[in-house]
C-alpha positions as CSV (number, residue, x, y, z in Angstrom):
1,X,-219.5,-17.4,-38.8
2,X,-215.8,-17.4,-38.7
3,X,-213.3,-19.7,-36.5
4,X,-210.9,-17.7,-34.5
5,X,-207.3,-18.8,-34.5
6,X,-207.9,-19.5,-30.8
7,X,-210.9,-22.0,-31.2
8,X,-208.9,-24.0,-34.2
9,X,-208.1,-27.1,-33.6
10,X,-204.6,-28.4,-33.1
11,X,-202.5,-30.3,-35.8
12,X,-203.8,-33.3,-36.1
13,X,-201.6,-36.6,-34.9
14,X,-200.6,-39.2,-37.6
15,X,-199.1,-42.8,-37.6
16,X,-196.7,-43.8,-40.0
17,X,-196.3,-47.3,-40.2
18,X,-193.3,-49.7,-41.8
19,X,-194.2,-52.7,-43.6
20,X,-191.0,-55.2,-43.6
21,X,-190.7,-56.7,-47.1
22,X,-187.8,-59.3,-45.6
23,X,-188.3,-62.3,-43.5
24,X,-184.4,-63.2,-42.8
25,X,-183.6,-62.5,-38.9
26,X,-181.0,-59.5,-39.3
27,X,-182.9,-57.7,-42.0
28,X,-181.0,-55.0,-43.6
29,X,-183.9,-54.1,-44.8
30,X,-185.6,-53.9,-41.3
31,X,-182.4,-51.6,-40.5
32,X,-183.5,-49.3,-43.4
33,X,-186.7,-49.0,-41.9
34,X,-185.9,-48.1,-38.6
35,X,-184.1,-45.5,-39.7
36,X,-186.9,-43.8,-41.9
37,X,-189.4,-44.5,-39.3
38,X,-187.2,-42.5,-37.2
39,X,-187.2,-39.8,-39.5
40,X,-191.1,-40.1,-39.4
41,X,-190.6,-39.5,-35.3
42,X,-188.8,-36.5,-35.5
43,X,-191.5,-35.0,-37.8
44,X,-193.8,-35.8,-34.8
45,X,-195.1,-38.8,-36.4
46,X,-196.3,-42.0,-34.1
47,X,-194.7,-45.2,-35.7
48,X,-194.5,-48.5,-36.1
49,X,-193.1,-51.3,-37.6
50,X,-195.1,-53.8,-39.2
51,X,-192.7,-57.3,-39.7
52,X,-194.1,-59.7,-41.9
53,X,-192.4,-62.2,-39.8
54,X,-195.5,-61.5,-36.8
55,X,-198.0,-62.5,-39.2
56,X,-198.7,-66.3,-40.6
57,X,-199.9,-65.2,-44.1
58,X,-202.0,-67.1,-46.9
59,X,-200.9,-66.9,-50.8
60,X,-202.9,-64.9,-52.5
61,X,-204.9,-67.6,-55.0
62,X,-208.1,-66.2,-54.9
63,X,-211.2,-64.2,-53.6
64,X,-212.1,-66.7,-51.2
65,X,-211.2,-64.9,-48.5
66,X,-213.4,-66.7,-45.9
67,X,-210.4,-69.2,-45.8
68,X,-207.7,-67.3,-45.6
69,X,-205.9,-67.0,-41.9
70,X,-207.1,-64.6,-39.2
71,X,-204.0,-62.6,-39.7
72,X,-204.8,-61.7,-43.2
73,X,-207.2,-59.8,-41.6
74,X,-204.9,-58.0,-38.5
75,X,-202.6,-57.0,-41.3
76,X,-205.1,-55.0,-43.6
77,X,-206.1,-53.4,-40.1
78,X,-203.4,-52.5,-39.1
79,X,-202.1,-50.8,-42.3
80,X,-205.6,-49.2,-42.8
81,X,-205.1,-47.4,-39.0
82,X,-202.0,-45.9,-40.3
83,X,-202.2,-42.1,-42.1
84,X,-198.8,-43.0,-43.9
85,X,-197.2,-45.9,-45.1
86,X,-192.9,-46.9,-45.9
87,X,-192.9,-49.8,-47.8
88,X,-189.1,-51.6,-47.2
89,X,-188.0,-53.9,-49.6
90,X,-184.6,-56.0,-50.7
91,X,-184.0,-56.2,-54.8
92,X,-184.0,-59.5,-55.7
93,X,-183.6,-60.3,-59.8
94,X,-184.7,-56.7,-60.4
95,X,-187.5,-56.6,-58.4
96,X,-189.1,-56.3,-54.5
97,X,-189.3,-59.5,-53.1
98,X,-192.0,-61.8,-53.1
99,X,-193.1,-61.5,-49.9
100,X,-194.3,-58.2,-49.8
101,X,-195.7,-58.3,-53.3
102,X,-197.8,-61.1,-51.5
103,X,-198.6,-58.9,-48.7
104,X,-199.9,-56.5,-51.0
105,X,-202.1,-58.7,-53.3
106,X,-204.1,-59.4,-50.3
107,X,-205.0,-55.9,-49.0
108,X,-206.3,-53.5,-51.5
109,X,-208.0,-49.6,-51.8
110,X,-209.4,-49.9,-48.3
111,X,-205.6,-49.8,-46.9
112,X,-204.0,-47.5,-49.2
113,X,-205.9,-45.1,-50.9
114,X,-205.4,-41.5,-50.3
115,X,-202.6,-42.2,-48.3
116,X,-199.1,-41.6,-48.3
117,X,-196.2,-44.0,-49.1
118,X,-192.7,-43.6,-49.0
119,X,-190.5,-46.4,-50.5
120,X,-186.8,-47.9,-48.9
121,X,-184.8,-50.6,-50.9
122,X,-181.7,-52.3,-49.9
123,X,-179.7,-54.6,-52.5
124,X,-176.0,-56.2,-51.9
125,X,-175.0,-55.0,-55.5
126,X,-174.4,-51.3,-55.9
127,X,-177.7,-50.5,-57.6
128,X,-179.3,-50.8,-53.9
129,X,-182.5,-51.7,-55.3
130,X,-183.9,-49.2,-57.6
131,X,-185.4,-51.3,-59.7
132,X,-187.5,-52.9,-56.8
133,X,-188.3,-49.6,-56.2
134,X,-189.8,-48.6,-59.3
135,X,-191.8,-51.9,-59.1
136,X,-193.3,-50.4,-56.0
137,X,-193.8,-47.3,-57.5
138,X,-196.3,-48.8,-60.2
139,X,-198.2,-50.6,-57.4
140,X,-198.7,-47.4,-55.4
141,X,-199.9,-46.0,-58.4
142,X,-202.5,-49.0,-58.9
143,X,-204.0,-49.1,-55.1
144,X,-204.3,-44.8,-55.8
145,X,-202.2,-44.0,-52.8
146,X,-199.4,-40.8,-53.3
147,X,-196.2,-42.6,-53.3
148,X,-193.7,-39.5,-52.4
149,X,-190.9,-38.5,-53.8
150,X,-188.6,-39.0,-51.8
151,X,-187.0,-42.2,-51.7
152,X,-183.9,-44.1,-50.5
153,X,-181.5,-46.8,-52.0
154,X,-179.2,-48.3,-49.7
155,X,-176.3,-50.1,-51.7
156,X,-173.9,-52.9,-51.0
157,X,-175.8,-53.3,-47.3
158,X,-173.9,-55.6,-46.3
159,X,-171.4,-52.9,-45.3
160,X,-173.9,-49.9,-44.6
161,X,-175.4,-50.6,-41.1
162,X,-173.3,-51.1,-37.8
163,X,-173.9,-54.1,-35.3
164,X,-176.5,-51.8,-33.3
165,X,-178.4,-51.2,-37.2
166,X,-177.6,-47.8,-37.8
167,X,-176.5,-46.6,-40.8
168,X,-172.4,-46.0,-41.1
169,X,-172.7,-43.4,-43.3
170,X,-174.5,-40.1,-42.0
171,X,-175.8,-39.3,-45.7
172,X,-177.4,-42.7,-46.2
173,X,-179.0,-42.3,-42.4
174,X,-180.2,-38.8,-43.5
175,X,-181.8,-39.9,-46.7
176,X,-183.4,-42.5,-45.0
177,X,-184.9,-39.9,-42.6
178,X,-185.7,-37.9,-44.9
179,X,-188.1,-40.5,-46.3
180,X,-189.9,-41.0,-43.4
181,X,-190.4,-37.1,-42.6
182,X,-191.8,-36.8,-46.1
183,X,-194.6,-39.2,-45.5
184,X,-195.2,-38.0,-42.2
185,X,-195.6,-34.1,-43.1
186,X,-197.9,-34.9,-46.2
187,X,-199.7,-37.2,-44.3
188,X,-200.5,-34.1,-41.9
189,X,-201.0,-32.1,-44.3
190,X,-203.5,-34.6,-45.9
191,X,-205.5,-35.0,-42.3
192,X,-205.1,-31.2,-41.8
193,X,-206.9,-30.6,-45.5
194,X,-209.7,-33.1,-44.4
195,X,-210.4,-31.0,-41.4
196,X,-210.6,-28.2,-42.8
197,X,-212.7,-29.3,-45.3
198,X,-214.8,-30.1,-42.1
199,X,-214.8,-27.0,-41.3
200,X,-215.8,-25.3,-43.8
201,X,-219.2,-27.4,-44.2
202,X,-219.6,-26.9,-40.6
203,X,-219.6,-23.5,-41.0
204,X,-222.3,-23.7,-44.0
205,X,-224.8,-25.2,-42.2
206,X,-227.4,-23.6,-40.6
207,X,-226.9,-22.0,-37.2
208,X,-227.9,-24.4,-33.8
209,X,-231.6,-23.8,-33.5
210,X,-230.5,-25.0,-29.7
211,X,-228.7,-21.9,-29.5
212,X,-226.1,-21.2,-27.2
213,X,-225.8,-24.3,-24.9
C-alpha cells in the first residue's frame, strides 16, 4: 500500500551544533564558527554553539567515569542531540589543540557515529591550520562519523575577522558557510534516508487488523 506525495511527511528538522576547540576570550576560532554555523542556518539548520569555556571538564585519565564532573555528562548530551556536528579548532605545533582533543577522549560512538562533521581551523601562520585539520580528520574516522568534505582554513586570523567577528574577506566567509551547509544538507539527507527506511517497513507489515480507525 503506497504513500501518496500528499500523506509524506515533511523534511525532517536538524541541529547542527559547533563545538569550540579554544578557551581564550576573543576566539578566532569561535569567529570561524559562527560563521559556518551560519551557513548551517541558511540551509535551514537549527544551531548552536557549544563553548568549551561553559563546561568545567575532567582530563581524560581513565574509565572511571563515576568521578568525573556532572558536565562531562551535559557535554556528551548535548552533542549526541545534534544531527551534525563542526568541529573548530586553532593549529598549534601542527596539530588541534588540546582542549578539544580532551573533549573528544571523553565522549565516544554514542555522540558521533553516523553523523555528520564538518571541520574549521584557524592558525596565525599562513598554513591556517591544515594540519590540525587532518588530525581531526583521522579522529572522525575512528568515532565512524562522515567527516565531509568540505572544509575551511582560515590563515593569518589575526587579520581575517572584523571587530563585530565577521570575516573581512567575502571568500573566506563563503567557505566557511559553505562548511556548515554541507553538514546541514547531509545531515538531512541522512534523517530523510532513516525515514524512509521507516517507511518502507511500515508499509511491509501487515495491514491494521483495527481497520480503518
Amino acid at each position: 500500500m503506497g504513500m501518496s506525495q500528499a500523506h509524506r511527511p515533511p523534511e525532517p528538522a536538524v541541529t547542527v551544533a559547533g563545538l569550540c576547540g579554544s578557551l581564550r576570550p576573543g576566539s578566532y576560532t569561535r569567529m570561524a564558527l559562527q560563521a559556518a554555523l551560519g551557513g548551517a542556518a541558511q540551509a535551514g539548520a537549527q544551531t548552536r554553539l557549544l563553548d568549551l569555556r561553559d563546561y568545567q571538564l575532567a582530563f581524560r585519565a581513565g574509565p572511571e567515569e563515576s568521578e568525573w564532573p556532572p558536565d562531562v555528562l551535559r557535554l556528551r548530551a548535548d552533542v549526541k542531540a545534534a544531527d551534525g556536528i563542526i568541529l573548530g579548532t586553532p593549529e598549534y605545533h601542527g596539530s588541534f589543540s588540546g582542549v578539544l582533543k580532551n573533549a573528544l577522549d571523553l565522549m565516544g560512538f554514542e555522540q558521533f557515529e553516523g553523523k555528520m562533521v564538518g571541520l574549521v581551523s584557524v592558525s596565525g601562520g599562513k598554513s591556517g591550520g591544515s594540519d590540525g585539520l587532518q588530525g581531526l580528520r583521522n579522529v572522525g574516522r575512528a568515532l565512524h562519523a562522515w567527516v565531509v568534505p568540505e572544509q575551511a582554513a582560515v590563515p593569518e586570523a589575526w587579520n581575517a575577522f572584523d571587530a563585530q567577528g565577521r570575516p573581512r574577506d567575502p571568500k573566506l566567509e563563503e567557505r566557511l558557510a559553505a562548511v556548515g551547509r554541507q553538514v546541514a544538507r547531509f545531515a538531512r539527507l541522512h534523517k530523510c534516508e532513516q525515514a524512509l527506511e521507516f517507511l518502507r517497513d511500515w508499509e511491509k507489515a501487515q495491514e491494521n487488523p483495527g481497520g480503518n480507525l
